[in-house]
C-alpha atoms as a printed R data frame, in Angstrom:
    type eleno elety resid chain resno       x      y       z
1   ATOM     1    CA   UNK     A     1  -9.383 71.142 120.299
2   ATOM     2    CA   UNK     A     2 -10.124 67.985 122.008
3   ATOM     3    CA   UNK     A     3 -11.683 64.998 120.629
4   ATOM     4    CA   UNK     A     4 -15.641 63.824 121.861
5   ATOM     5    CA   UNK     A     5 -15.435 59.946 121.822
6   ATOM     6    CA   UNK     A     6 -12.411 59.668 119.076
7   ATOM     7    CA   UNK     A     7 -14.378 62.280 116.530
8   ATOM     8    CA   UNK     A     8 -12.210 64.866 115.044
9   ATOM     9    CA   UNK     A     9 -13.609 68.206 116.141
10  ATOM    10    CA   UNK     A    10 -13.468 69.453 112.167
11  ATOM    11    CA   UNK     A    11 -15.483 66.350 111.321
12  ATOM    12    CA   UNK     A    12 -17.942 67.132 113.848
13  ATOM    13    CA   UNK     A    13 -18.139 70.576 113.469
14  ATOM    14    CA   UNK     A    14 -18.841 70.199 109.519
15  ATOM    15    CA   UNK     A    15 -21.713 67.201 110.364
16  ATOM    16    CA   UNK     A    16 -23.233 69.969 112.352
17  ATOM    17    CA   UNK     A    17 -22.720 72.376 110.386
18  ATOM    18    CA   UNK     A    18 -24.394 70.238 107.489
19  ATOM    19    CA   UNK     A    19 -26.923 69.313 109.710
20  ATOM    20    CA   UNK     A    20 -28.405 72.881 110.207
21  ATOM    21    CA   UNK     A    21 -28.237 73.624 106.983
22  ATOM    22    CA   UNK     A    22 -30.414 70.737 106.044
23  ATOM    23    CA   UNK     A    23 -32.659 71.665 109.057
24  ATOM    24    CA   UNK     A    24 -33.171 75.031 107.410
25  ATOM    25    CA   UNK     A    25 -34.947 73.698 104.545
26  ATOM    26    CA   UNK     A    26 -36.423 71.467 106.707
27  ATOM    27    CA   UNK     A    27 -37.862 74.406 108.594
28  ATOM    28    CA   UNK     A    28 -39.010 76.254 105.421
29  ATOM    29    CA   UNK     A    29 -40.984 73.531 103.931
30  ATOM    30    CA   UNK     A    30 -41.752 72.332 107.108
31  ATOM    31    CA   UNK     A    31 -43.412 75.572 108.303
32  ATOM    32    CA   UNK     A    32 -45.304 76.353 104.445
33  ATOM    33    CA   UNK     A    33 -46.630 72.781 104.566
34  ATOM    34    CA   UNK     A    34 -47.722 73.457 108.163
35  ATOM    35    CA   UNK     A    35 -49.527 77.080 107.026
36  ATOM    36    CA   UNK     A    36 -51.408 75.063 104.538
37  ATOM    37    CA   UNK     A    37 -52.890 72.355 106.378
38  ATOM    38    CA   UNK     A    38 -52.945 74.648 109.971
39  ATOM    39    CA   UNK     A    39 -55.082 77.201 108.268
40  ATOM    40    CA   UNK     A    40 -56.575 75.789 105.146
41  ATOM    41    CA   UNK     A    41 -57.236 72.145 106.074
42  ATOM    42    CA   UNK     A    42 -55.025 70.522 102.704
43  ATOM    43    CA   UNK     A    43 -52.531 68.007 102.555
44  ATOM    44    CA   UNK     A    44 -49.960 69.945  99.820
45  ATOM    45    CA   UNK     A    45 -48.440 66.642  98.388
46  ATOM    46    CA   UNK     A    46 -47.154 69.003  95.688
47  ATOM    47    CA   UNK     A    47 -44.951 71.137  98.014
48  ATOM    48    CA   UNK     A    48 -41.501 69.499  96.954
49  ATOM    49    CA   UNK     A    49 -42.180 69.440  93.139
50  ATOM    50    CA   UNK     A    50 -43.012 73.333  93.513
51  ATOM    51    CA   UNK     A    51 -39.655 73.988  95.640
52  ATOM    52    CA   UNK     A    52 -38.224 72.365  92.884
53  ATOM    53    CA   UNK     A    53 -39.901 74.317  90.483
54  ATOM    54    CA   UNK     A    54 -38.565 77.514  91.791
55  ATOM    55    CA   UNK     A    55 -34.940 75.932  91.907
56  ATOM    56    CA   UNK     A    56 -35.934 76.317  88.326
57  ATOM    57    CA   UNK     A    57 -37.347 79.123  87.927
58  ATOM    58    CA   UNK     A    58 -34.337 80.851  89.350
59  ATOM    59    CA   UNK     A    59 -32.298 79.022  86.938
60  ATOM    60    CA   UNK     A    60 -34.283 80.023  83.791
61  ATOM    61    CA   UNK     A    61 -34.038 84.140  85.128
62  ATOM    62    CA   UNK     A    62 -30.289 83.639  85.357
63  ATOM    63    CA   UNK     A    63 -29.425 81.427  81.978
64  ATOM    64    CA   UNK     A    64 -32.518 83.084  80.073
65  ATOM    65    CA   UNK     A    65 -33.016 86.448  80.974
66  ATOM    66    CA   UNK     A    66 -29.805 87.390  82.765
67  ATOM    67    CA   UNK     A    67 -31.665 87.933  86.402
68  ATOM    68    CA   UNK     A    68 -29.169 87.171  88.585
69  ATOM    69    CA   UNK     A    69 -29.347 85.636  92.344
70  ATOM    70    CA   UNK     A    70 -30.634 88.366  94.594
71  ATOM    71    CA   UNK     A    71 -33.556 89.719  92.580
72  ATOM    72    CA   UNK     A    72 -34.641 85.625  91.775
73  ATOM    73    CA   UNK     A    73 -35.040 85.437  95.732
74  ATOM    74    CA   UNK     A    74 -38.083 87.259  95.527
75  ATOM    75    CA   UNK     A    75 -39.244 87.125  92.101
76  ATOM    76    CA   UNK     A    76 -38.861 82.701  91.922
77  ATOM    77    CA   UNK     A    77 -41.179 82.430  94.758
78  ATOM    78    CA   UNK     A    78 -43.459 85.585  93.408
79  ATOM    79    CA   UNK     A    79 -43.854 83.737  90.187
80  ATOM    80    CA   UNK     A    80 -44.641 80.011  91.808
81  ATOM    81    CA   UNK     A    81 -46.712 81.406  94.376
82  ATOM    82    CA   UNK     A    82 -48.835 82.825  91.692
83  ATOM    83    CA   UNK     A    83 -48.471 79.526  89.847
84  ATOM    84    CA   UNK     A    84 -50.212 78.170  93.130
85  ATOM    85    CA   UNK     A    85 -53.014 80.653  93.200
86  ATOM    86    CA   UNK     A    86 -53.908 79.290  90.388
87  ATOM    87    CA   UNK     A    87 -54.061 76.030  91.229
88  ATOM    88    CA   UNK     A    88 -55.914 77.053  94.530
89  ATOM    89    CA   UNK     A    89 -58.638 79.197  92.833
90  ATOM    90    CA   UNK     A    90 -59.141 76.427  89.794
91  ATOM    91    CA   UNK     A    91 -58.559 72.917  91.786
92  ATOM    92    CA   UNK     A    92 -57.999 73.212  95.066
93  ATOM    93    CA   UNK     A    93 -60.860 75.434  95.790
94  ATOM    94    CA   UNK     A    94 -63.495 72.575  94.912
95  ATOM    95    CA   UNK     A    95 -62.541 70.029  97.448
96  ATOM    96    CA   UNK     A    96 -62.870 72.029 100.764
97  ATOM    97    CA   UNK     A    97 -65.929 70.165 101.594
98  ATOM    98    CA   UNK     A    98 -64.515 66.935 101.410
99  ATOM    99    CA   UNK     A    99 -62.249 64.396 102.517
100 ATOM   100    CA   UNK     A   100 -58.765 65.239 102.813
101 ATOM   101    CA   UNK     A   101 -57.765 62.496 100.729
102 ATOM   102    CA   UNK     A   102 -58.862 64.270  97.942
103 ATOM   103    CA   UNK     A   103 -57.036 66.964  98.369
104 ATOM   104    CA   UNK     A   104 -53.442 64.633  98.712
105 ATOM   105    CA   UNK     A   105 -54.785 63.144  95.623
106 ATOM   106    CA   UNK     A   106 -54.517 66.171  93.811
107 ATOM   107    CA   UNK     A   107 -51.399 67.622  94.702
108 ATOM   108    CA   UNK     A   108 -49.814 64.220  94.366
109 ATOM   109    CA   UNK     A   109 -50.926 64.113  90.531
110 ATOM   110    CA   UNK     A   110 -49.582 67.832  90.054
111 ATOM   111    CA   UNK     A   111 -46.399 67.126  91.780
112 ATOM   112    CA   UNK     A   112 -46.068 64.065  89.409
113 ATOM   113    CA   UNK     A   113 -47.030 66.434  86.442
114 ATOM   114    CA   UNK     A   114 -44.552 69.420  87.077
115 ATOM   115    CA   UNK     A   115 -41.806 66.858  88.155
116 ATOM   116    CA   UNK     A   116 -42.428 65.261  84.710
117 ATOM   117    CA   UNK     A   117 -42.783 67.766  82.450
118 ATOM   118    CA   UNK     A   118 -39.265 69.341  83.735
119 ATOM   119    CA   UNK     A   119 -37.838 66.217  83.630
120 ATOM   120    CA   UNK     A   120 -38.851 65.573  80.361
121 ATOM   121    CA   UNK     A   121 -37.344 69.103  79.163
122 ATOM   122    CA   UNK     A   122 -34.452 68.970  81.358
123 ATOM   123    CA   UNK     A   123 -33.181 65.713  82.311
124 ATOM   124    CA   UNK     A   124 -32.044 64.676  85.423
125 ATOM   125    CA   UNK     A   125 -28.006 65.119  85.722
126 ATOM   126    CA   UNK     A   126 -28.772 68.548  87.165
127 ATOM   127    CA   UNK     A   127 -28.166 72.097  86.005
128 ATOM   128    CA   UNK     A   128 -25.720 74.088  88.125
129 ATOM   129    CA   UNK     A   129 -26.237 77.801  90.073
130 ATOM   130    CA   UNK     A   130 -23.835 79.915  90.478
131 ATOM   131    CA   UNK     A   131 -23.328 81.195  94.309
132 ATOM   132    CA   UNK     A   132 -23.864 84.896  94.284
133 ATOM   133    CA   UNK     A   133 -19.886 86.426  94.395
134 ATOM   134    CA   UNK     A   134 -20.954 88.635  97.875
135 ATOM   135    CA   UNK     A   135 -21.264 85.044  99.258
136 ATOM   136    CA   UNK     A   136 -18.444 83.617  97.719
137 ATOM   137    CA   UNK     A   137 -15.836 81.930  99.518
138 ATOM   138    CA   UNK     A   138 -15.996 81.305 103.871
139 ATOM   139    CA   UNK     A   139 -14.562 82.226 106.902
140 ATOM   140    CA   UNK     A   140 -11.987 79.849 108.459
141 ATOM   141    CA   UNK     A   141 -12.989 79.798 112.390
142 ATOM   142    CA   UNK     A   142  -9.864 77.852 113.518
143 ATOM   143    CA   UNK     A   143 -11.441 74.865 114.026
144 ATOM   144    CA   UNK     A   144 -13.685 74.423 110.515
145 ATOM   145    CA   UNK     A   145 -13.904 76.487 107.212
146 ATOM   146    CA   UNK     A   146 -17.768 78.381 107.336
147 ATOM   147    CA   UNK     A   147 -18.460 78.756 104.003
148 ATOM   148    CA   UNK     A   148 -20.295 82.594 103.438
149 ATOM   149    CA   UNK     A   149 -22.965 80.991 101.547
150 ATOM   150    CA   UNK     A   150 -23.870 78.144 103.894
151 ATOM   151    CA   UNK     A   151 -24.048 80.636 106.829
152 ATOM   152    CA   UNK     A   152 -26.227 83.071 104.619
153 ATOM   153    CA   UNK     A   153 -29.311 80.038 103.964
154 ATOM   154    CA   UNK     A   154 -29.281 79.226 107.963
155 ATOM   155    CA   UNK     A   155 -29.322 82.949 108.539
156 ATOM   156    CA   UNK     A   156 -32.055 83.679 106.168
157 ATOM   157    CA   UNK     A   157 -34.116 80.866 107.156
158 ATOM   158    CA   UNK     A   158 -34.599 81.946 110.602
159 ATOM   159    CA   UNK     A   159 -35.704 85.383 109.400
160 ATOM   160    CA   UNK     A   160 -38.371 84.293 107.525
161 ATOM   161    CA   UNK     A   161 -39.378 81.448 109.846
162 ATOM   162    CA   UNK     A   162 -39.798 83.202 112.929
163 ATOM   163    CA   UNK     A   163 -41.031 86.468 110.871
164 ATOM   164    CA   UNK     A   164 -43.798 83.952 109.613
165 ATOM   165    CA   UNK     A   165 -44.312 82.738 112.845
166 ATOM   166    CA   UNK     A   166 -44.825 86.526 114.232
167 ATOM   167    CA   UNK     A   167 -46.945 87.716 111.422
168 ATOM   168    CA   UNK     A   168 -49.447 84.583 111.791
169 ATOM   169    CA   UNK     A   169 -49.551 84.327 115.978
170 ATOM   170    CA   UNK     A   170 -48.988 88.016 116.740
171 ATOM   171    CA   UNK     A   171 -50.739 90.416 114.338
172 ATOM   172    CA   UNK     A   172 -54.032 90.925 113.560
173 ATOM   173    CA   UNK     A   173 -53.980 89.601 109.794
174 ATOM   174    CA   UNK     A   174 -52.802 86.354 111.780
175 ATOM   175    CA   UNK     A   175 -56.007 86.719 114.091
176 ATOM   176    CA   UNK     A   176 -58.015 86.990 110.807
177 ATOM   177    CA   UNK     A   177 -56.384 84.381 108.990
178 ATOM   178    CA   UNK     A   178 -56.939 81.473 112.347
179 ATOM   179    CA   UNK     A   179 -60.347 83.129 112.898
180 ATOM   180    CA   UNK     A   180 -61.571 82.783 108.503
181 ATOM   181    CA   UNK     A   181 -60.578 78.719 108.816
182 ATOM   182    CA   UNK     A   182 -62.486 78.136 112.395
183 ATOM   183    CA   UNK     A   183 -65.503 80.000 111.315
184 ATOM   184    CA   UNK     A   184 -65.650 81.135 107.870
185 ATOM   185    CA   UNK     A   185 -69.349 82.834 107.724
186 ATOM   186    CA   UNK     A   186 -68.644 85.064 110.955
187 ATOM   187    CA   UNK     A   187 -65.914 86.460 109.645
188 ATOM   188    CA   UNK     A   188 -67.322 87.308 106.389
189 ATOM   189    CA   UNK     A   189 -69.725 89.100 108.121
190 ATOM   190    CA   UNK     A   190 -67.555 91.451 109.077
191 ATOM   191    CA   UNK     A   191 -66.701 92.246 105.689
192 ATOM   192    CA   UNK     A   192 -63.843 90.777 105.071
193 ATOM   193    CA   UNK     A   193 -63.409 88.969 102.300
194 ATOM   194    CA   UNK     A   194 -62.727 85.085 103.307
195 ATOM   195    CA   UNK     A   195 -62.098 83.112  99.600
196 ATOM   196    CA   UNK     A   196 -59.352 86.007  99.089
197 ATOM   197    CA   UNK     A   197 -57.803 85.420 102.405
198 ATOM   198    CA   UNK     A   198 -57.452 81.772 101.491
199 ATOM   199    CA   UNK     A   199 -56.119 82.198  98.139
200 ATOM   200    CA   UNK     A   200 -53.358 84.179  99.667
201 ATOM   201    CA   UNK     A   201 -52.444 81.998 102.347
202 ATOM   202    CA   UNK     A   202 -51.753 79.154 100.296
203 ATOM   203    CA   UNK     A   203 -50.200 81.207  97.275
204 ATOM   204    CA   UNK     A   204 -48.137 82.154 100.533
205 ATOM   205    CA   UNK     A   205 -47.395 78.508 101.505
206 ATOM   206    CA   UNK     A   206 -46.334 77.622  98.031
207 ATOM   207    CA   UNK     A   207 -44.319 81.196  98.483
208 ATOM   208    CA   UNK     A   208 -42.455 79.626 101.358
209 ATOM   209    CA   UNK     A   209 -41.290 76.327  99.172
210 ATOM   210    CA   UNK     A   210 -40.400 78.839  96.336
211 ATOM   211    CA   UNK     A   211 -37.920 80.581  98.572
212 ATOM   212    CA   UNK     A   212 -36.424 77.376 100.191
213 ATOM   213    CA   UNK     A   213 -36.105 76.266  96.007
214 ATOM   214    CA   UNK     A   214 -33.959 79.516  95.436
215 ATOM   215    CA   UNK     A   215 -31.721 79.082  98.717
216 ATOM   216    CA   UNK     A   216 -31.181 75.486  97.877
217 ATOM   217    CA   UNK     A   217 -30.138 76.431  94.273
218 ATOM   218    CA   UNK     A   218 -26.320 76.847  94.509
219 ATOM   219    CA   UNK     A   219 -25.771 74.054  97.584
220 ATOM   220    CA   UNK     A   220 -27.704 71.268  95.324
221 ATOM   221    CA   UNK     A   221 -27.746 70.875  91.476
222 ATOM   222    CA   UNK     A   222 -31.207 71.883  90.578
223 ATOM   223    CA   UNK     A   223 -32.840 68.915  89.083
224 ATOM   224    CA   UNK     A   224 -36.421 67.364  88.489
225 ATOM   225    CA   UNK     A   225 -35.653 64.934  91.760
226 ATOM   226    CA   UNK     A   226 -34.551 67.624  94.383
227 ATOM   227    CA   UNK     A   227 -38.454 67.995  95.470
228 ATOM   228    CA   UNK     A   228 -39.156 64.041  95.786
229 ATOM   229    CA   UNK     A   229 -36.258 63.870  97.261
230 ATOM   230    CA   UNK     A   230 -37.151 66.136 100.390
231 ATOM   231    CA   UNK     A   231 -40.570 65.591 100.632
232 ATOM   232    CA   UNK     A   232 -41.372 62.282 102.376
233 ATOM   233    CA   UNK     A   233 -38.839 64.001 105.126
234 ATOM   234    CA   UNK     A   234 -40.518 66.831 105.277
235 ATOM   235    CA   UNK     A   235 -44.042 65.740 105.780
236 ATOM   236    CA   UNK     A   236 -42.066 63.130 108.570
237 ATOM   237    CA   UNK     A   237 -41.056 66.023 110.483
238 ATOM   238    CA   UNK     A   238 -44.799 67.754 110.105
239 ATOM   239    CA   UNK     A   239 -46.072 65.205 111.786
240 ATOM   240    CA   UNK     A   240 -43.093 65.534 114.203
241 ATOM   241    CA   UNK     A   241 -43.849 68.808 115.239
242 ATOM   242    CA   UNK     A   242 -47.593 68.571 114.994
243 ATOM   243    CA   UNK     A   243 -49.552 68.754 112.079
244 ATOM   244    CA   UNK     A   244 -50.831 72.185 111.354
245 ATOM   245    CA   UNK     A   245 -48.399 74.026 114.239
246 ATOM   246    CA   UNK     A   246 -46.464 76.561 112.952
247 ATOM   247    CA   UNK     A   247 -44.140 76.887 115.690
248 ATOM   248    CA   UNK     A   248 -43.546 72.661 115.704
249 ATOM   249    CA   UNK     A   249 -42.301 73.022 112.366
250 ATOM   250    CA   UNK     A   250 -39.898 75.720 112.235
251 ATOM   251    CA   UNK     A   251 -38.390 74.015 115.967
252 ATOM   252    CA   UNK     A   252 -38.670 70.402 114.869
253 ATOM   253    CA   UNK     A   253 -37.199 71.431 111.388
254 ATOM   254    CA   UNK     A   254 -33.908 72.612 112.702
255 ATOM   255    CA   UNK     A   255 -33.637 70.359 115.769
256 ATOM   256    CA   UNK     A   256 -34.120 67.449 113.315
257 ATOM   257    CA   UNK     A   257 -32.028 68.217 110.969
258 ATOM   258    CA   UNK     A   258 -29.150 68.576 113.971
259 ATOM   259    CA   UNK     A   259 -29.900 65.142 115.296
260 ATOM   260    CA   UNK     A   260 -29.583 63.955 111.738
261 ATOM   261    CA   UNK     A   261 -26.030 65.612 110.833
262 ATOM   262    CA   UNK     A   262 -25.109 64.007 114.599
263 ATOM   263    CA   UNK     A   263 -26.121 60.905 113.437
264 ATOM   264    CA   UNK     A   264 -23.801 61.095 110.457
265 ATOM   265    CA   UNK     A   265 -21.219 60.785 113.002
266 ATOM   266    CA   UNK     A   266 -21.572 58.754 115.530
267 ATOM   267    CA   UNK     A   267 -24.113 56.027 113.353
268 ATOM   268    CA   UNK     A   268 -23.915 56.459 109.617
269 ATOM   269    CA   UNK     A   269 -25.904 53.574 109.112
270 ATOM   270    CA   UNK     A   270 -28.962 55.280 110.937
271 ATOM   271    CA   UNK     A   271 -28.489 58.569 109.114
272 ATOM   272    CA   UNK     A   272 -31.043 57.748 106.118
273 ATOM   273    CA   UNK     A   273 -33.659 56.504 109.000
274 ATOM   274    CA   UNK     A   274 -32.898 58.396 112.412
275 ATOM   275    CA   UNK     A   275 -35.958 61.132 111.056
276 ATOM   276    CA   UNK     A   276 -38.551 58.366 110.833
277 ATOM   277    CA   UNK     A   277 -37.606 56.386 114.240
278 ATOM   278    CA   UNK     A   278 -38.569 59.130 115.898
279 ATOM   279    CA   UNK     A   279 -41.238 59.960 114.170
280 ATOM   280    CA   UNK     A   280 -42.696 56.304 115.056
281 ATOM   281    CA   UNK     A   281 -41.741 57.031 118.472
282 ATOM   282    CA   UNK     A   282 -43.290 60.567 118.824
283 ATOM   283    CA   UNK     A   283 -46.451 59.122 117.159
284 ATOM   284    CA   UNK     A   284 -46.585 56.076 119.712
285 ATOM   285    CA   UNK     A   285 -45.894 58.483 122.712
286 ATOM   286    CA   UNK     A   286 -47.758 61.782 121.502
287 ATOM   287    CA   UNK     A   287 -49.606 61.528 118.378
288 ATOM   288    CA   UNK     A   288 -50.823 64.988 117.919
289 ATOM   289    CA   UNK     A   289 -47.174 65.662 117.775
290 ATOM   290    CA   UNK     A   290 -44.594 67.581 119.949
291 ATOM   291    CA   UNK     A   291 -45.941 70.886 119.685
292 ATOM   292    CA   UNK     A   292 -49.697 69.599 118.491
293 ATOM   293    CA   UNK     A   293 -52.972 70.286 120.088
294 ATOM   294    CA   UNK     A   294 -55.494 67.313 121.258
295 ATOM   295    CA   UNK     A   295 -58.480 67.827 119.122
């Protein structure tokens, strides 16, 4: 294959390859961080320590109780969804009614709190996860190796990102959901019970970091730092995509995480930055974001 601009097409191929791969967990946490404050109105500083958490969780089922990788999928981001019911019906609940900067407040403190406490247990040199053996191993496409694995967590991303997308734009529990947050006491008029529908939706949320912990379990070392580590990023490209739009995060998640993995390549150097450039220039040309709404 021919070279672009004296890059190797295997050394491009594999930045691109990273680079979507990245994006997918970009997208996840993008889009449950975008469900939260879209429909609920919080700022979920505590999104990366509980993606982290279910990296965790995962690992305990495995090394503890013998629960291996598929079955962890769903029951890691059961279990820290629940964890963030909890925190939604006991905490969160009491600061609808005021300033959002309570509410970062908050989840910053708990993601301090659950990144400490595993941390403290722990350590931080990482525990490995074994890749499930039906995803062992790659396919070699002539050009690159395509590890089975790598392919799966891009795969699997998009399913639940644009089934997300569909439930909460294009069914009616979506229409209820959008229609509770804009105007709360009509809808419980109608008998449908409003607190519960919020509880859910963030438990959901938190679901969505849960499930991007578990995915990002055998590709990273799951460690107390993996959450801190993601979040400033992901809250960049948020505010990217438009704070609050569901499709602007699942988009600007993957697209972002391309132009990164591009960047790799062609500027190194920029590679730790590119993400907030253009977040300063997205906010200077179009603050509501790309695919925000003008209030």
């Amino acid at each position: 294959m021919f070279e672009l601009l004296g890059i190797p097409p295997q050394v491009l191929m594999g930045q691109l390859l990273l680079g979507l791969i990245n994006g997918s967990f970009y997208a996840v946490l993008s889009l449950g961080l975008a469900v939260i404050f879209g429909l609920l109105n919080i700022i979920n500083f505590a999104h990366g320590a509980l993606y982290m958490a279910s990296a965790f969780v995962a690992w305990m089922l495995l090394n503890y109780l013998g629960i291996g990788y598929w079955p962890a999928l769903i029951l890691a981001p059961l279990i820290v969804g629940a964890f963030g019911i909890v925190l939604e019906r006991t905490m969160l609940s009491r600061l609808y009614q005021l300033d959002h900067l309570y509410g970062l407040l908050l989840t910053f403190g708990l993601a301090l709190i659950i990144q400490g406490l595993l941390h403290n247990f722990y350590g931080v040199s990482g525990l490995p996860y074994q890749i499930p053996s039906q995803l062992a191993g790659g396919q070699n496409l002539g050009f690159m190796f395509l590890p089975n694995y790598r392919a799966w967590v891009v795969v699997a991303s998009v399913v639940v990102c644009f089934g997300t997308w569909f439930i909460i734009e294009k069914t009616r529990l979506g229409a209820y959901l959008r229609a509770a947050t804009e105007n709360p006491a009509l809808v419980s008029a109608f008998g449908i019970n409003v607190p519960l529908l919020i509880m859910l939706t963030y438990g959901f949320g938190v679901a969505l970091a849960g499930f991007a912990g578990v995915l990002a379990a055998p590709i990273y070392s799951v460690n107390p730092n993996m959450g801190a580590d993601l979040i400033i990023v992901v809250f960049a490209v948020v505010v990217i995509g438009g704070m609050g739009s569901i499709m602007g995060a699942i988009v600007t998640g993957y697209m972002l995480g391309v132009v990164e993995g591009l960047t790799r390549v062609f500027y190194p150097e920029g590679s730790a930055v590119v993400i907030f450039v253009i977040m300063a220039i997205v906010l200077l040309i179009k603050p509501e974001g790309l695919f925000g709404r003008t209030a």
